[in-house]
N, C-alpha and C positions, 0 to 999 in steps of 0.2 A: 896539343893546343886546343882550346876550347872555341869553339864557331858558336857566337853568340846570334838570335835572330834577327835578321833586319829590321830594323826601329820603327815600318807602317805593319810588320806583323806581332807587334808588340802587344799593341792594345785589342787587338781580335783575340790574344791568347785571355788575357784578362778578363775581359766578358766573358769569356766559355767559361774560363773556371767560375766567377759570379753566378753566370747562368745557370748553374750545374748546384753549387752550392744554397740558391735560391729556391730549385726545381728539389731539394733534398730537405730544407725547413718547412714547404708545405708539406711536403707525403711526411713529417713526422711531425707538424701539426695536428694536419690529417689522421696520424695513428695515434696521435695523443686524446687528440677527441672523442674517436672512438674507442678508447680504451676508456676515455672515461666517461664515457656512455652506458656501455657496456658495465661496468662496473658499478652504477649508479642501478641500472636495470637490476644487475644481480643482487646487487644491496634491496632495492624496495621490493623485488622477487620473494627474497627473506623476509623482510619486515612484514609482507600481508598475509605470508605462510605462516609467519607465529603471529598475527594480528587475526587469522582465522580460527587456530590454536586456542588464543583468547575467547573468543567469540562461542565457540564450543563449551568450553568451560563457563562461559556466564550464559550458557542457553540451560545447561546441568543447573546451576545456582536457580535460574528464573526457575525450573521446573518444579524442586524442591520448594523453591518459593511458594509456588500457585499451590503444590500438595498442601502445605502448614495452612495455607489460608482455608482451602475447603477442607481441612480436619477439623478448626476450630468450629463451624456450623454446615453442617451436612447440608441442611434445607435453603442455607441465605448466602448471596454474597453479598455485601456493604464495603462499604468505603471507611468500615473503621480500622486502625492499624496503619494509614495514610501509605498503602501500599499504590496506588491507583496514580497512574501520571504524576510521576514525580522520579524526577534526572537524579539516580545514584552514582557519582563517581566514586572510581576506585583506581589509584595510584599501582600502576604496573612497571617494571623494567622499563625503562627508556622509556616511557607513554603516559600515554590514561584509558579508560576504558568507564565508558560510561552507558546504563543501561535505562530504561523505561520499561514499565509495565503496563496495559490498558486495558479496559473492558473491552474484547477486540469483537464482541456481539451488538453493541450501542453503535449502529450502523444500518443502511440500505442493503441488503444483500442481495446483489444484482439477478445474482443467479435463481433468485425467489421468484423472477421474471415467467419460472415455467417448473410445471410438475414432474414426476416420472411416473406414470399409469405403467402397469405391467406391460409389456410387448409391444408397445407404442411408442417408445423413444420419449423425449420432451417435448411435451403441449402445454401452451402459452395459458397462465394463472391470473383468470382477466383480474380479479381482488389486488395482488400485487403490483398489476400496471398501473389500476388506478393510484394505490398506492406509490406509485413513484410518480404519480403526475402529480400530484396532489404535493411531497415531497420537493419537488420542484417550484411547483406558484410558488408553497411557502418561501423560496428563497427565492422570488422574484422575478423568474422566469418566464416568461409569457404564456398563456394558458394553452396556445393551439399550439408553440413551441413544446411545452413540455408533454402534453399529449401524443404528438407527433414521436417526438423521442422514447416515452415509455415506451409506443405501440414497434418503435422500429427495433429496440435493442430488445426485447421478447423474440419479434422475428429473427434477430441477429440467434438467438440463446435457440429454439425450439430447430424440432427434427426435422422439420419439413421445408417444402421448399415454394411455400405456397404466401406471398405477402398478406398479413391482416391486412382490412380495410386503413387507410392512411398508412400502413408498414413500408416493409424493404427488405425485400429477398437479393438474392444475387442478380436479378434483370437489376436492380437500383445501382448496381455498384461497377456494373459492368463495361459503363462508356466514363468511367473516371480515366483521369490520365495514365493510370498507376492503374488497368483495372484490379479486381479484388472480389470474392468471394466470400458469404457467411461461415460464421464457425461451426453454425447447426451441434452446438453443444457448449459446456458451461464455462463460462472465463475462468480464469486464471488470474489474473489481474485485472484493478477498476480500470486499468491505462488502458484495455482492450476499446473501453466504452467508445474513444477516441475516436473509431473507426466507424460508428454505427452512424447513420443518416443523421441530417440538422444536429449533430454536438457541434459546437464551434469552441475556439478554446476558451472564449469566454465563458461558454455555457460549465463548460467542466472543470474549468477552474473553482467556478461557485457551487459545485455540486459537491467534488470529489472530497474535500474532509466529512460528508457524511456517508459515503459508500463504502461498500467491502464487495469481496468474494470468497465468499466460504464454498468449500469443497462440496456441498449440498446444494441442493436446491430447497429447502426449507425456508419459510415464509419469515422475516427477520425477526431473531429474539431480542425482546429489547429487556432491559434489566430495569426497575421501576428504580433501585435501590443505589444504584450506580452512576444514575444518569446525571451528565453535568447538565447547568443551566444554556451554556450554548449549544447544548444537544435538546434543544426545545423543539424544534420541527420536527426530529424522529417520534417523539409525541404525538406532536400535534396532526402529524403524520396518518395517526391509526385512532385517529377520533372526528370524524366528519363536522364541523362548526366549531372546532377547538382552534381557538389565535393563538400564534406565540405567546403575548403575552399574559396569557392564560397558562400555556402550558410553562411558561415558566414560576409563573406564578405557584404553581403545583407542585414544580420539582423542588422549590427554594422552601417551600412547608411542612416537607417530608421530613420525617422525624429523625432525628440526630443518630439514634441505630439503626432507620431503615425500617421499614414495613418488616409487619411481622407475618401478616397476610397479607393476598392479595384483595380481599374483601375491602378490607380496612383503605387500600388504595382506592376502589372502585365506589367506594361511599362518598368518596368527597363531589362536592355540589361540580354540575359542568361538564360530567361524562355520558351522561344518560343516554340513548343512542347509539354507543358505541357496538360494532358489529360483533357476533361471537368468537368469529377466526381471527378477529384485531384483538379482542381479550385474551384470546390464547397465545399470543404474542409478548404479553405483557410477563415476566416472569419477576422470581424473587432473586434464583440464583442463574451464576453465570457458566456458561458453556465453554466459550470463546476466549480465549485471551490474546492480545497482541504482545508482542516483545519488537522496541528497537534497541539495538544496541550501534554504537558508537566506539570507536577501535582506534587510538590513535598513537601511532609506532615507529618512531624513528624518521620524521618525515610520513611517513605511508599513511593512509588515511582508509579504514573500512566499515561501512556502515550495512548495515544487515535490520529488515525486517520478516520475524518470522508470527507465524500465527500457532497457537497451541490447543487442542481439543482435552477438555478437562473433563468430557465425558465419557475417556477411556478412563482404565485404572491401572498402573496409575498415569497422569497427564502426559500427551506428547506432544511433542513437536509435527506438524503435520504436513508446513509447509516454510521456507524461506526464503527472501534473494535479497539481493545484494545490488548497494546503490542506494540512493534517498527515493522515497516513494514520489510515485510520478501521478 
C-alpha cells in the first residue's frame, strides 16, 4: 500500500523542489555568463595578439617606406610623393588597418629643456626655455603662466635638485595630496608635462599637438620643407618678432619642391635677427618620423604610436605605445 503525505505537507514539498530548481537556473546562469565572458576575453585575447601581429608588419612597411623616401634625396626631405599625413587603409582578415606617417621632428621637444655637459648630469638650456615660453604666448597662454611653466618643467627635466628662480623642485610638489617627486631626467612622454607646476589641463590641451619627446635632448629640429601651415608657431617660435601670421605667410610661399637651401629660406624679407642656435635648428631634411597606426580586429581595437630615427642606417623604430596619444 502506498502512504501518500498529508495534504498541509504538500505544498512545503513543492516549494523546496521550486526552491532548488530556481537556486540551480541562477548558478547556470551564473556559469553561462561567465563562460561567456571568459570566452569573449579569450576571443579579444586573440584578436589584439594578431592585431599586434599587424601592427608589426605595418611598422616593417613604414620603415621601408621612410628608407625609399630618404634614398630618393640624401640631402632633403619634402613633402613631395604625398607621403606626409595621410590615412592609408589597408583591408586585413576580419578588419582594417590603417597607418599614418609624420614629420615626427615639426615639434617642441621637451626634453631640449636641458643639455648634457660631460659628468654633470642635465643642466637647464636657458635658449630652449625661452623658447617654449615664447611657444606658448604664441598659442595664447598668458605670459607669466607660460614662463612660469617653461622655467618649472626644465627643473622637472634637469639633475639637480635645486629650483630656478620662479621653478619647482621636489619641495614644490611635496605637500600635494598625492605627494610626488621630480623625474630629474628626460620624459618619455609629453603626458609626463601634466605633472609639472601651473599645467592645467587647459594649459596642455593647447599645447600638446605641438610637443614631442625625443630620446635626446637636442634643441628641436624643425624641417623648413615639411612644415604644415598650422605648424606656424614652431616657426614663429625660433624667430623673435615673427607673428603667425607671418610665419604662415612663409610657410604657404615655399616652393612646390621645397628649399633647395637653407640660404634661400633665410633670404626671405622678416628673418633678420634670428639667433645662430635658432638657425641651426632650421634644417632641410628630416631626422624624426612619427608612425600611428590603427588595428581594427574582429571587434578588438589597437592603436599604436611609435617614433622612428632615420638617422641610423638603416631607419628604426626607437620607441612605441599603445593607446591614442594623451
Amino acid at each position: 500500500m502506498i502512504r501518500l503525505p498529508p495534504p498541509r505537507e504538500e505544498g512545503a514539498a513543492l516549494l523546496s523542489v521550486l526552491l532548488l530548481v530556481a537556486i540551480i537556473a541562477v548558478l547556470a546562469a551564473a556559469s553561462l555568463q561567465k563562460l561567456k565572458l571568459a570566452t569573449h576575453l579569450a576571443g579579444n585575447g586573440i584578436a589584439i595578439d594578431q592585431a599586434r601581429a599587424y601592427a608589426l608588419s605595418a611598422e616593417a612597411v613604414a620603415l621601408f617606406r621612410i628608407g625609399d623616401l630618404l634614398q630618393r634625396d640624401a640631402a632633403r626631405t619634402t613633402l613631395e610623393g604625398n607621403w606626409a599625413n595621410r590615412d592609408v587603409s589597408v583591408p586585413i582578415d576580419k578588419g582594417i588597418a590603417a597607418a599614418r606617417i609624420t614629420d615626427g621632428g615639426n615639434c617642441f621637444n621637451i626634453n631640449s629643456l636641458v643639455g648634457t655637459p660631460i659628468n654633470t648630469g642635465y643642466v637647464v638650456r636657458p635658449e630652449a626655455v625661452l623658447q617654449f615660453a615664447r611657444l606658448m604666448q604664441l598659442l595664447d597662454v598668458p605670459g607669466a603662466d607660460a614662463r612660469r611653466v617653461a622655467i618649472a618643467a626644465a627643473d622637472w627635466i634637469d639633475s639637480d635638485t635645486a629650483p630656478l628662480p620662479g621653478g619647482a623642485e621636489d619641495d614644490a610638489y611635496a605637500n600635494a595630496d598625492l605627494p610626488y617627486r621630480t623625474g630629474n631626467t628626460l620624459m618619455a612622454d609629453p603626458s609626463e608635462l601634466r605633472a609639472v607646476a601651473g599645467v592645467t589641463p587647459a594649459l596642455y590641451t593647447r599645447v600638446r599637438p605641438f610637443l614631442c619627446t625625443h630620446p635626446v635632448a637636442d634643441l628641436s629640429p624643425v624641417n623648413i620643407n615639411t612644415l604644415l601651415p598650422d605648424q606656424a608657431p614652431l616657426l614663429a617660435m625660433l624667430v623673435p618678432g615673427l607673428d603667425l601670421a607671418r610665419a604662415r605667410a612663409l610657410i604657404d610661399a615655399r616652393p612646390a619642391k621645397g628649399y633647395d637651401t637653407l640660404s634661400s629660406f633665410w633670404d626671405r624679407p622678416g628673418l633678420m635677427g634670428t639667433p645662430e642656435f635658432a638657425k641651426q635648428q632650421v634644417r632641410l631634411k628630416t631626422r624624426w618620423f612619427g608612425l600611428h597606426l590603427l588595428i581594427e580586429l574582429e571587434g578588438a581595437e589597437l592603436e599604436e604610436n611609435a617614433l622612428i630615427d632615420a638617422a641610423l642606417q638603416p631607419a628604426k623604430l626607437v620607441s612605441r605605445s599603445y593607446g591614442a596619444a594623451t
